[in-house]
C-alpha positions in Angstrom: 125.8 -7.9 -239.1 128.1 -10.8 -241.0 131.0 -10.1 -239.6 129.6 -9.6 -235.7 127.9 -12.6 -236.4 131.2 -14.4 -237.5 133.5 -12.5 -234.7 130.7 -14.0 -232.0 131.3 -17.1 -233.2 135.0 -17.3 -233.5 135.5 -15.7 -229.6 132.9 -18.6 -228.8 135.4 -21.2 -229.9 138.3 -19.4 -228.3 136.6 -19.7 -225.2 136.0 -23.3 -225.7 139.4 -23.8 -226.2 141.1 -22.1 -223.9 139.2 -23.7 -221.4 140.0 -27.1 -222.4 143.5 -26.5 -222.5 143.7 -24.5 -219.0 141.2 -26.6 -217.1 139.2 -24.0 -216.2 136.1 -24.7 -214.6 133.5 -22.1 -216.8 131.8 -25.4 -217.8 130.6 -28.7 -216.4 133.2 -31.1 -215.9 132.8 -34.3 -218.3 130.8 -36.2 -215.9 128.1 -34.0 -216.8 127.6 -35.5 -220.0 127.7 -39.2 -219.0 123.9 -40.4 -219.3 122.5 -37.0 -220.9 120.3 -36.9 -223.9 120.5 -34.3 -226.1 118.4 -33.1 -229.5 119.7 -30.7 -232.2 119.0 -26.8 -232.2 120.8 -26.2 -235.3 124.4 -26.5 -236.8 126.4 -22.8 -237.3 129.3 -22.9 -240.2 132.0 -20.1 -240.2 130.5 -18.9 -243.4 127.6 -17.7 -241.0 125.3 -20.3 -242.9 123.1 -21.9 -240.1 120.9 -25.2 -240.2 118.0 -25.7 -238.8 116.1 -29.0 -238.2 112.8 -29.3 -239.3 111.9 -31.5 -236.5 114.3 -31.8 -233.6 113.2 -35.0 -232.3 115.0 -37.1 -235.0 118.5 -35.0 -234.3 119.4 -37.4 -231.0 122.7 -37.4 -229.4 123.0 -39.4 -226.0 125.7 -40.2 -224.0 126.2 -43.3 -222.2 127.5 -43.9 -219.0 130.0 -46.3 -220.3 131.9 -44.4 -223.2 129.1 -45.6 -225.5 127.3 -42.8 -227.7 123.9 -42.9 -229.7 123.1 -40.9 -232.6 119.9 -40.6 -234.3 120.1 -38.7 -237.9 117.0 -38.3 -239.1 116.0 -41.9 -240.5 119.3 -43.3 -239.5 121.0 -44.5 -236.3 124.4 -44.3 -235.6 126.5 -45.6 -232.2 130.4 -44.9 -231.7 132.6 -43.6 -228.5 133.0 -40.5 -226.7 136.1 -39.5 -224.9 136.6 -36.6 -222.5 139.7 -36.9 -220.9 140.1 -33.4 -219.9 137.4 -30.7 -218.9 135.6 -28.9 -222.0 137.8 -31.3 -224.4 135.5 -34.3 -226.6 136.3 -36.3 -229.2 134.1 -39.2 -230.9 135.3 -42.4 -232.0 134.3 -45.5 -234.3 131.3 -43.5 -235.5 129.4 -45.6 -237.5 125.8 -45.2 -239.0 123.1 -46.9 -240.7 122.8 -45.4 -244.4 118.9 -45.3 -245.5 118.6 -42.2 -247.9 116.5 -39.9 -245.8 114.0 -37.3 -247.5 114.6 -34.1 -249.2 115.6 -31.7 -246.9 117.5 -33.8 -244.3 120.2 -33.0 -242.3 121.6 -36.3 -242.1 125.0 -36.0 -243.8 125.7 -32.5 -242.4 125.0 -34.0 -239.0 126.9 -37.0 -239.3 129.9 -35.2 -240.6 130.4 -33.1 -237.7 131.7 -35.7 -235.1 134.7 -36.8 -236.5 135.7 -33.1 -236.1 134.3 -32.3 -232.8 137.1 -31.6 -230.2 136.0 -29.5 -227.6 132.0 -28.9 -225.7 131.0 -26.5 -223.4 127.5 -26.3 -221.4 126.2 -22.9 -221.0 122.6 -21.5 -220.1 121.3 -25.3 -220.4 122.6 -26.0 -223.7 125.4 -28.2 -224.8 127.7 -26.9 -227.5 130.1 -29.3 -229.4 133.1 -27.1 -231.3 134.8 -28.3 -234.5 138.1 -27.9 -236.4 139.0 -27.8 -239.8 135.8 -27.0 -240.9 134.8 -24.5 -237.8 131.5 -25.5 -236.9 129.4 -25.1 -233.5 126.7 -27.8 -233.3 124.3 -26.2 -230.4 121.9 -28.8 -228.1 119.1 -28.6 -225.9 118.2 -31.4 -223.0 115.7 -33.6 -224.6 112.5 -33.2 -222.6 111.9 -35.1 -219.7 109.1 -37.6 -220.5 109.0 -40.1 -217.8 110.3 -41.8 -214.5 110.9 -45.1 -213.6 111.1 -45.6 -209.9 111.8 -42.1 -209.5 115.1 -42.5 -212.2 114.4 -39.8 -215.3 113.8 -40.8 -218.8 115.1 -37.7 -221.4 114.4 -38.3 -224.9 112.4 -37.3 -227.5 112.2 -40.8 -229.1 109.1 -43.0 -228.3 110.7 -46.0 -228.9 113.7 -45.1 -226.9 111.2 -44.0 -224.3 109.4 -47.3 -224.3 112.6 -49.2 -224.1 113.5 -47.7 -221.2 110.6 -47.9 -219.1 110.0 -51.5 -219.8 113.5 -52.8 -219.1 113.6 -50.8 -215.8 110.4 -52.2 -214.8 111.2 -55.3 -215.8 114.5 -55.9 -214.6 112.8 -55.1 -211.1 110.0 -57.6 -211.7 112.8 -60.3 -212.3 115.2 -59.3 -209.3 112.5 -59.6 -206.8 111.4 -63.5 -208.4 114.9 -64.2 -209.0 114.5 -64.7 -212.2 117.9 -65.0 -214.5 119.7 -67.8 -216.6 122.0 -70.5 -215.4 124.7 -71.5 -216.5 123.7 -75.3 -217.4 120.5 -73.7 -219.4 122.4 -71.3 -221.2 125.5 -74.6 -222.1 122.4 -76.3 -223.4 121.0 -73.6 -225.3 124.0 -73.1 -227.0 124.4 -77.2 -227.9 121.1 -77.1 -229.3 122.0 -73.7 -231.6 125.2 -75.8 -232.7 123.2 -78.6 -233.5 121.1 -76.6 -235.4 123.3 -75.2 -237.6 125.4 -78.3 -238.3 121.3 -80.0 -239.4 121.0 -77.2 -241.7 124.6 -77.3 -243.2 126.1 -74.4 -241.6 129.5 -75.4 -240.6 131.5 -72.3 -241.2 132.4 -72.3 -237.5 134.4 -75.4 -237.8 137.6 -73.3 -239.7 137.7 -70.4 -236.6 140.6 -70.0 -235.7 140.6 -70.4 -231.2 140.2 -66.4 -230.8 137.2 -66.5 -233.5 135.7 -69.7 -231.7 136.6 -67.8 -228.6 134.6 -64.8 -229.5 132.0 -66.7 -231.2 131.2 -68.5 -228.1 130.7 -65.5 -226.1 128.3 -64.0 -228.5 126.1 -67.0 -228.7 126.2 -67.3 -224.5 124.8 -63.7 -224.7 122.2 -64.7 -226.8 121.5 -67.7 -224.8 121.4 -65.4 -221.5 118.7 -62.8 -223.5 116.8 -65.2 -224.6 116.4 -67.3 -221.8 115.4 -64.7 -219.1 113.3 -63.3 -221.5 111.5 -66.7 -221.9 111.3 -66.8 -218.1 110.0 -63.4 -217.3 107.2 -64.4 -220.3 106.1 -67.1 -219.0 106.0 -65.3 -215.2 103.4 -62.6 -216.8 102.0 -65.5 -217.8 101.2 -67.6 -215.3 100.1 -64.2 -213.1 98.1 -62.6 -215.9 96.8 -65.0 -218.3 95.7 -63.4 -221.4 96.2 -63.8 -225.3 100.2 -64.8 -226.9 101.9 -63.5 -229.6 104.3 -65.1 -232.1 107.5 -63.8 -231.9 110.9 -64.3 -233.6 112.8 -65.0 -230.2 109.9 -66.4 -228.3 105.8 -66.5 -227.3 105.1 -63.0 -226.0 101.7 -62.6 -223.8 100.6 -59.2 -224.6 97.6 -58.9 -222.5 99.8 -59.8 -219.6 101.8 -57.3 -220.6 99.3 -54.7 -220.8 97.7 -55.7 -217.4 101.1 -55.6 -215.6 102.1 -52.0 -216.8 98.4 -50.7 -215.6 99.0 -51.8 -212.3 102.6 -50.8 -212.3 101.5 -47.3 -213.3 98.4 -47.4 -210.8 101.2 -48.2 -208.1 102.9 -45.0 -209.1 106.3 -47.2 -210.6 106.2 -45.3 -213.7 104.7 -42.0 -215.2 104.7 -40.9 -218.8 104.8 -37.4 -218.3 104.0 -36.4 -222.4 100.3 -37.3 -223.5 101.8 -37.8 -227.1 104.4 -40.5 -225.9 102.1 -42.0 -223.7 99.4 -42.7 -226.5 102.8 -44.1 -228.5 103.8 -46.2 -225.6 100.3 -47.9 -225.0 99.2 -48.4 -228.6 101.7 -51.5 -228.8 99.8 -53.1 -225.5 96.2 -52.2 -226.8 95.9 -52.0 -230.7 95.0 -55.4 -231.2 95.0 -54.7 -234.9 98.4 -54.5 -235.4 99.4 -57.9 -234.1 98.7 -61.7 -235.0 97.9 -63.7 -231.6 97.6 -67.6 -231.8 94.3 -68.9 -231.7 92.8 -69.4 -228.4 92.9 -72.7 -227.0 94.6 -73.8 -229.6 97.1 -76.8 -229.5 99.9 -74.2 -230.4 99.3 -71.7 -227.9 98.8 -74.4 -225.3 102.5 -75.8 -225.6 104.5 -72.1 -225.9 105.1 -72.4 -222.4 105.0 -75.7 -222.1 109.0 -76.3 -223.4 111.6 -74.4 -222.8 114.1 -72.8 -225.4 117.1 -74.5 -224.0 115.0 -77.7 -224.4 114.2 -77.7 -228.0 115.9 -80.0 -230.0 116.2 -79.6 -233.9 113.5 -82.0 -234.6 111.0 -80.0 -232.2 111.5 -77.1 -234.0 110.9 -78.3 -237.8 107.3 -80.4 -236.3 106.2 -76.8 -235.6 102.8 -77.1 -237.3 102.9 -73.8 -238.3 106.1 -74.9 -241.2 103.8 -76.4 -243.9 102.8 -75.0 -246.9 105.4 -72.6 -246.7 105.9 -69.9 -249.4 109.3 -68.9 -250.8 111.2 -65.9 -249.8 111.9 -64.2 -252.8 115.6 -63.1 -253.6 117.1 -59.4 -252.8 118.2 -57.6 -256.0 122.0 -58.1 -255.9 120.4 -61.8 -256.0 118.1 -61.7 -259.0 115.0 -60.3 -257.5 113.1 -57.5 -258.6 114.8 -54.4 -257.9 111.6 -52.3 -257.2 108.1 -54.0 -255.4 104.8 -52.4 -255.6 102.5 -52.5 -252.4 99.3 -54.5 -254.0 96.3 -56.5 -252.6 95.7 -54.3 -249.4 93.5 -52.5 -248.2 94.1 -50.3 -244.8 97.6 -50.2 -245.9 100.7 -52.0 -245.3 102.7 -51.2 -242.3 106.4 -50.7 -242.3 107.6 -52.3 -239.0 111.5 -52.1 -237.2 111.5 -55.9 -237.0 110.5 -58.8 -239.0 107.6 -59.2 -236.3 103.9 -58.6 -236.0 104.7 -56.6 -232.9 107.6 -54.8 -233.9 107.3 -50.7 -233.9 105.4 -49.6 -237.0 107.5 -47.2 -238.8 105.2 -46.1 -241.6 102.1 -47.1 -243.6 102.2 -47.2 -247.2 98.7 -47.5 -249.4 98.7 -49.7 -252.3 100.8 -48.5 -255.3 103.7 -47.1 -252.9 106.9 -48.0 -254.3 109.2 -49.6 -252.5 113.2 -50.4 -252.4 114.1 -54.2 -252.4 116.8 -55.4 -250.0 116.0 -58.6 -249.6 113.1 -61.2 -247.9 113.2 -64.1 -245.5 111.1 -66.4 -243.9 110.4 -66.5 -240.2 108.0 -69.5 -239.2 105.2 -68.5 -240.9 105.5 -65.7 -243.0 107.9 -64.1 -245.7 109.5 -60.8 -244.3 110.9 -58.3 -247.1 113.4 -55.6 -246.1 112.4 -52.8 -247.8 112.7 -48.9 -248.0 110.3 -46.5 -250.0 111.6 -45.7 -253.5 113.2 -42.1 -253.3 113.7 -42.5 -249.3 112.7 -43.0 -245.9 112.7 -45.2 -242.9 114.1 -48.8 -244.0 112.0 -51.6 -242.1 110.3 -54.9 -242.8 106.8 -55.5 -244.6 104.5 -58.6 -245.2 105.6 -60.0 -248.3 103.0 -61.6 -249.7 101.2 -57.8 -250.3 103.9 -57.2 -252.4 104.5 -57.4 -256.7 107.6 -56.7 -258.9 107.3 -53.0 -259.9 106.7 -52.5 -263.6 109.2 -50.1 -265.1 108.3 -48.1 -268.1 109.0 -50.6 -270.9 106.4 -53.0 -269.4 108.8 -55.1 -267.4 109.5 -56.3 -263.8 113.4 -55.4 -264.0 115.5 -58.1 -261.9 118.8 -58.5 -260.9 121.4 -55.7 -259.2 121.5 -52.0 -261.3 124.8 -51.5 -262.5 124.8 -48.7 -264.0 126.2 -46.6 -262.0 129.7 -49.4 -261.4 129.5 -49.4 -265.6 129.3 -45.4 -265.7 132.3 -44.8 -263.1 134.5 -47.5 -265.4 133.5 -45.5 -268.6 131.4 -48.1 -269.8 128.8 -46.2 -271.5 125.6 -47.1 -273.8 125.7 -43.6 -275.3 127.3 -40.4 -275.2 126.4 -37.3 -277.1 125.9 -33.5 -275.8 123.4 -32.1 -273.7 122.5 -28.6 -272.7 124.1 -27.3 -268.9 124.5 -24.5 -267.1 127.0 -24.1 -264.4 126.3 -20.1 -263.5 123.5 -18.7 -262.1 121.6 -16.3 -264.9 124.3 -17.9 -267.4 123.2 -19.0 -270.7 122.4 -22.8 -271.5 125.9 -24.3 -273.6 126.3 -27.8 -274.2 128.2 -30.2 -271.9 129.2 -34.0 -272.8 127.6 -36.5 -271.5 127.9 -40.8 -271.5 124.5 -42.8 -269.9 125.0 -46.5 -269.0 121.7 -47.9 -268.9 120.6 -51.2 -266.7 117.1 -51.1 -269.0 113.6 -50.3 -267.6 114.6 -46.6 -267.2 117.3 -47.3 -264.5 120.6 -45.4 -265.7 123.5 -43.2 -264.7 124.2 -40.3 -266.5 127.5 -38.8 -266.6 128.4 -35.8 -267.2 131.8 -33.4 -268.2 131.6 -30.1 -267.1 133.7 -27.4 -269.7 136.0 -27.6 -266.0 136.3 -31.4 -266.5 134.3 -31.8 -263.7 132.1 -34.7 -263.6 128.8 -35.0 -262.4 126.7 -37.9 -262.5 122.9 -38.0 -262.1 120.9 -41.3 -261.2 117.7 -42.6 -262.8 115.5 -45.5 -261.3 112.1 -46.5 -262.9 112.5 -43.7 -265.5 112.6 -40.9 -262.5 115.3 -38.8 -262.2 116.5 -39.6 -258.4 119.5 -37.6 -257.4 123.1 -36.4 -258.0 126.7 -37.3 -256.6 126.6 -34.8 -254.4 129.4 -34.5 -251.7 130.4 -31.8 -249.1 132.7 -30.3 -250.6 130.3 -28.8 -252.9 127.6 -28.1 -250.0 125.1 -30.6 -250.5 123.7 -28.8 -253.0 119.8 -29.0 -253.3 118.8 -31.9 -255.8 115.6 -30.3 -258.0 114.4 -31.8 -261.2 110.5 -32.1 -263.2 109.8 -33.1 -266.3 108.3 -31.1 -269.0 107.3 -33.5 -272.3 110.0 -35.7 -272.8 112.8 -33.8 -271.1 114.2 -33.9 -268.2 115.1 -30.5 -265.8 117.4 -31.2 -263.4 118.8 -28.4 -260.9 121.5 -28.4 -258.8 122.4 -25.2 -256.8 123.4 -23.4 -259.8 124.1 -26.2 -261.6 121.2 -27.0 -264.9 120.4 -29.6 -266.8 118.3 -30.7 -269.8 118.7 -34.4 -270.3 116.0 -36.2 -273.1 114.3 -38.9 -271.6 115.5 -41.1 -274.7 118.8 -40.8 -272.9 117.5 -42.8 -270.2 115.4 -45.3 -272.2 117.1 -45.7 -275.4 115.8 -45.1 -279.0 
């Protein structure tokens, strides 16, 4: 059955070859992929190993009309280029990702990895299939399902964010076409004076040694930025003045939810737009109608009588440090790499503390963590009237933003809040160890336990990198954070191996594939 299995597979990428070399036409031609969303089936390797996703929906490949490619990998995004310049032939370029460490069991790196070896696609029965070299993989597709319309144009995707994206910007861009809403060219030159300004009141002058195709470059990224928020500001303020309602605070300007809310429902009573999936649909209105996960400013108050009273463009550095809202202002505490804790603890709440994309009150909520959740550190800032902390849960998971002030330096197992960046594992690749000594291993399934050597450098608190020498000479290095054994330098040439490990007393079992390990938990601590 192997070997069918295998042969099937290696006539499959003949095919797909051959075709992209001949120009047969077996398979779409490469239009057919400009605009399409796709969502993974599962990932087939010649040595007949195949992976399966535990939930499609986060395994997102979509293909722009304009070269432009989106991935989604589980808890990470990635964007790049596609290139078909002949039929059935693909490659992807400039494939970069965000690198959150998803949860055990991901197919994050195995997914990711594929692209840069894809050279050849073929469409058959409704499916898309993407062939590799080198490693000889077939990544196999299916359309993402078709969730909504917009003026009768389809919206594929299995994302609810994606999904909600979409539909607003179509209906929106239609709302501002018709009142001719956009951004002149005199608003956007002041909003950009104003920025300048700005930054040359708060000391940031790095601009001033760019050399003319820097500046020239610069300058077109701020006019975008000008351009976005500008129209946005204007199309705001329209909903507005049509709908009335309460405001939000947010980061790039006011936003008038109930306005909002009021002009989707009778966009959707018109029959614009229909949300075709009952779960997405509850995900795309929750934003508009849970009140409870947004902070309005009070009504009738001076504040939210004057967001619409000033433009952007207009505001002038003094305007924006009167803001009432500046006083009393807590401090944004520093990321690790700058002396902050390395770990926070979620304290002081009580229905949980929501992990949104955005440092914003509306922003998507990503996840909601009860107090005692352990959380990364990556650094916190303060926008207008809060501290934002970039965080990410301690052993993986979506990375987002969460209220500050709910959280506390973790307290490691000697009693202390540990601060500053872990180097342990920069120490343990440069040899710098704290200890060495021997520890049992076993690299063979059913072999015997023997005794491998082993160095630790230790950052204190029960953060620490172990290294250690195979009888091969292979290294292997495991990673300890807050006394918990975390993972292992796994790559692919070894096949991802699964990372296992539980304590028993005051020893540590770690298990990788074959691989075993007993390391003392005084190795980790000291003493």
């Amino acid at each position: 059955m192997k070997s069918v299995k295998k042969i099937t597979v290696l006539l499959f990428m003949l095919v797909v070859f051959v075709q992209a070399n001949t120009g047969q036409a077996a398979a779409d031609p490469a239009e057919s992929l400009a605009g399409t969303s796709w969502r993974l089936v599962r990932i087939m390797s010649m040595d007949d190993t195949t992976y399966t996703p535990d939930d499609p929906s986060r395994y997102i490949l979509v293909f722009s009309t304009d070269g432009k490619v989106q991935i989604r990998a589980d808890c990470n995004r990635g964007t790049g280029e596609w290139v078909s310049p002949e039929p059935n032939s693909l490659t992807f370029r400039q494939i970069a990702s965000t690198k959150a460490l998803c949860p055990p069991g991901s197919l994050h790196d195995r997914f990711m990895d594929q692209f840069v070896w894809v050279r050849s696609y073929v469409i058959r029965d409704g499916n898309l299939f993407l062939a590799t070299m080198a490693d000889g993989s077939i990544i196999e597709f299916e359309p993402a399902p078709l969730v909504a319309t917009v003026y009768g144009t389809e919206i594929r995707t299995a994302d609810p964010e994606e999904m909600q994206t979409k539909v607003l910007n179509l209906l929106l861009n239609e709302y501002a076409r018709q009142r001719g809403i956009e951004a002149t060219d005199a608003e956007i030159d002041a909003f950009v004076k104003n920025m300048r300004q700005g930054k040359r009141a708060a000391g940031l002058t790095a601009e001033d040694n760019l050399t003319p195709e820097e500046a020239a470059q610069a300058e077109k990224m701020e006019r975008a930025m000008g351009r976005s928020i500008i129209r946005e500001w204007k199309l705001n303020k329209a909903l507005y003045d049509q709908y009335g309602g309460r405001i939000m605070f947010q980061q790039l300007g006011p936003e008038p939810l109930d306005a909002y809310r009021h002009f989707l429902e009778a966009a959707q009573a018109a029959g614009d737009f229909t949300i075709y999936d009952t779960t997405m649909a509850e995900k795309f209105w929750c934003y508009f109608t849970d009140d409870s996960i947004h902070s309005f400013y009070p009504r009738g108050s001076e504040e939210e009588q004057q967001v619409f009273v000033k433009p952007p463009w207009e505001l002038s550095p003094a305007d924006r440090e009167s803001n009432p809202q500046r006083a009393g202002e807590e401090e944004a505490p520093a990321s690790a790499e700058n002396g902050g804790p390395i770990n926070w603890q979620v304290s002081e709440v009580t229905g949980g503390l929501n992990l949104r994309a955005a440092p914003s009150t509306s922003a998507k909520i990503l996840a909601n963590y009860p107090a005692g959740t352990l959380l990364d550190n990556f650094g916190c800032q303060r926008i207008e009237d809060r501290v934002w902390c970039n965080v990410q849960q301690f052993g993986g998971g979506e990375v987002g933003y969460v209220a500050g002030k709910y959280l506390t330096g973790a307290v490691s197992p000697n009693g202390s809040v540990i601060q500053g960046p872990d180097d342990s594992a920069l120490r343990a690749g440069q040899g710098d160890f704290d200890a060495t000594g021997q520890i049992p291993c076993s690299l063979l399934k059913g072999q015997p336990m023997t005794k491998c050597e082993f160095g630790v450098a230790r950052k204190g608190g029960g953060y620490a990198t172990v290294v250690i020498t195979k009888p091969d000479g292979i290294k292997r290095a495991v990673f300890f954070r807050l006394g918990r054994a975390v993972g292992a330098d796994t790559s692919q040439a070894d096949g991802y191996p699964e990372f296992e490990t539980i304590k028993q007393q005051d020893r540590f079992l770690i298990k990788l594939g074959n691989e075993r390990y007993e390391i003392p938990e005084a190795v980790i601590l000291g003493g």
